[in-house]
N, C-alpha and C positions, 0 to 999 in steps of 0.2 A: 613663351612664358614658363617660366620656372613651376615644380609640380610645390602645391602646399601641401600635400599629404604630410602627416606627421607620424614621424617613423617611432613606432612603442617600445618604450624599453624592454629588456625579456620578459621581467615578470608577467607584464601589462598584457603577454601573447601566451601565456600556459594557456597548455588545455583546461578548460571547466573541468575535464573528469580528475585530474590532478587536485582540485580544490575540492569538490567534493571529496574525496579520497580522505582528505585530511581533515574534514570537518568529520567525516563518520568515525575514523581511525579516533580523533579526541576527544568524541561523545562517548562512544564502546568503553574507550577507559575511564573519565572521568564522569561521566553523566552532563546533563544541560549546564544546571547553574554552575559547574567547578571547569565548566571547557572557557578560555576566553580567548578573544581575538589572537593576541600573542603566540599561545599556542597554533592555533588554527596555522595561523600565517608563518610560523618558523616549520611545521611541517610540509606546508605547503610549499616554503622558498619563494614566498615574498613579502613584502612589506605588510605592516599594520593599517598604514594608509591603504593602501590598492586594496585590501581583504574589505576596509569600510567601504571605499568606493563600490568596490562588487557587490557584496552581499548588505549592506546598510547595518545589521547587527548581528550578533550570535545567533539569536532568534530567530533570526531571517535565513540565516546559514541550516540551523537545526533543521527547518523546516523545508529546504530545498533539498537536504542530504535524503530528510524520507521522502520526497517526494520522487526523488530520480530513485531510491531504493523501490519504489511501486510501479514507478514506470518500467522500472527493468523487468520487474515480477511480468507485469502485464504482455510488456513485448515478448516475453520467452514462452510466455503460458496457450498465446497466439498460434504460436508455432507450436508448442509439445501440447496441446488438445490431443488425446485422443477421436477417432471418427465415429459417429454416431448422431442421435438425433439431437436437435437445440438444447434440448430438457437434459440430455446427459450431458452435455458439453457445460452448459449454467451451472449444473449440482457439483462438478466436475472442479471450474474454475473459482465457485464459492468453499468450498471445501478446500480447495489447495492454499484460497486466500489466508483461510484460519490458520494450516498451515505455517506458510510464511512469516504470516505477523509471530508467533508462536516458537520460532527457530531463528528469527534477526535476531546478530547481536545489537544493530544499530538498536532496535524498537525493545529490544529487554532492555537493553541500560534504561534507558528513557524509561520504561513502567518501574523496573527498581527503583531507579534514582529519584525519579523526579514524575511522577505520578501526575501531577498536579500540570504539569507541562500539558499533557493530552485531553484534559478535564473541558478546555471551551471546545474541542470537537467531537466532545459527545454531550453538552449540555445546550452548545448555544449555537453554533454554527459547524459547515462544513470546511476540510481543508481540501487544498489542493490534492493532497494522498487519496481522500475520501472521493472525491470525484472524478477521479483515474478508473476506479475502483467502480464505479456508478453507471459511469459512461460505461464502461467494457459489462456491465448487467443488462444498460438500457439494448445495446449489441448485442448481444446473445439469447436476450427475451425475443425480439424481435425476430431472430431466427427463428428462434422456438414456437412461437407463432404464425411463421409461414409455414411451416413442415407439418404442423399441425398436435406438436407434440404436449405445449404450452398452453395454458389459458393464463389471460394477463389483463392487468388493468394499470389505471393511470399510476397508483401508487404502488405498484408492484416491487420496481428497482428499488424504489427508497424501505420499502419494507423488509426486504431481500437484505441489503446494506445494513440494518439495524441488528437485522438477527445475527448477522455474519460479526458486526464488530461487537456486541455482547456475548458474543464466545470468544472470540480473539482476546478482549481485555479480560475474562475471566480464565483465558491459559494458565496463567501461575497456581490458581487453585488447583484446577483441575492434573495440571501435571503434581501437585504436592499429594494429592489425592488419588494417584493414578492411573486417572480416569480420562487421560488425555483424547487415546485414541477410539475410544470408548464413545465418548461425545460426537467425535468426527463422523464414527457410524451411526448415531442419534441423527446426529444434523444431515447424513445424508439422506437416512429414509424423512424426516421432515418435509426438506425442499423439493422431493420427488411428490411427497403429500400433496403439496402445497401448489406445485405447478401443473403437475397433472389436469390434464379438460375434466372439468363433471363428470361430461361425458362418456367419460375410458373408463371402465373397471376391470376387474380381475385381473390377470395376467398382463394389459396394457400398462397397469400401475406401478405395477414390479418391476418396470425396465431398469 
């Protein structure tokens, strides 16, 4: 019997990172609302159709492009940790986070352009970027907790997550202000503060 497979035109077999490629390349220039399908999909080399069928809207595209932007953060950050205890490796990977969001051009266009774009994942719910970001704290706390460097409680990740993306969204002040990297070293004796056992004083706290 003959095989039914059904053989996909080129476009139909690009790689994903081809498409996002070009959803991030149309946000960087033009911001959210002024990126559209057409665009998207003539950088990317294929149709208007096949870009709906993939991604369902602009919207949906924006929010894949940060989301594989975090993912990438996360898998590089994996491997370039420096070695040390949990509590440095957490203070470490939250601080680089601030970083990050802070030097994308994907995520400036977006707070230049279109501010308002970011507003339900700090008012109302979380995104997918945000819980990349969550998970790889609940991981890290948890080391930090067996080695014994950590004290932690249920809402620790999500508290850790709050403070970290209210620095990140207030980077443009602070670099207008230039007090960027200034904060960085705020926030990092903070979450040393903040993580630290009871227990540990003096020079335990300083690590």
């Amino acid at each position: 019997m003959a095989s039914q497979r059904t053989i996909l035109p080129v476009d139909e077999k690009m790689p994903d990172e081809k498409l996002i490629a070009a959803i991030r390349e149309s946000v960087v220039l033009h911001g959210v609302r002024r990126t559209t399908a057409n665009d998207i999909a003539e950088r990317a080399g294929i149709s208007r159709m096949t870009f709906y069928r993939r991604m369902g809207s602009v919207e949906n595209a924006v929010l894949a492009a940060l989301t594989q932007e975090f993912r990438a953060y996360t898998s590089t950050v994996q491997t370039g940790t420096p070695a040390g205890t949990g509590r440095q490796q957490l203070v470490h990977f939250a601080v680089e986070s601030v970083r990050v969001f802070a030097t994308s051009d994907l995520l400036g266009s977006i707070a230049e352009r279109d501010p308002e774009f970011l507003i339900p994942y700090v008012t109302d719910r979380l995104g997918a970027s945000q819980q990349l970001i969550l998970d790889q704290l609940h991981e890290l706390l948890d080391s930090g907790v067996r080695d014994g460097s950590i004290e932690s409680a249920e809402g620790t990740a999500t508290m850790l997550l709050l403070a970290v993306q209210g620095l990140a969204l207030s980077c443009r002040v602070l670099f207008r202000m230039g007090a960027f990297e200034e904060s960085l070293t705020e926030l990092t004796k903070m979450l040393e503060r903040y993580l630290t056992p009871s227990n540990v004083t003096g020079e335990g706290s300083q690590s």
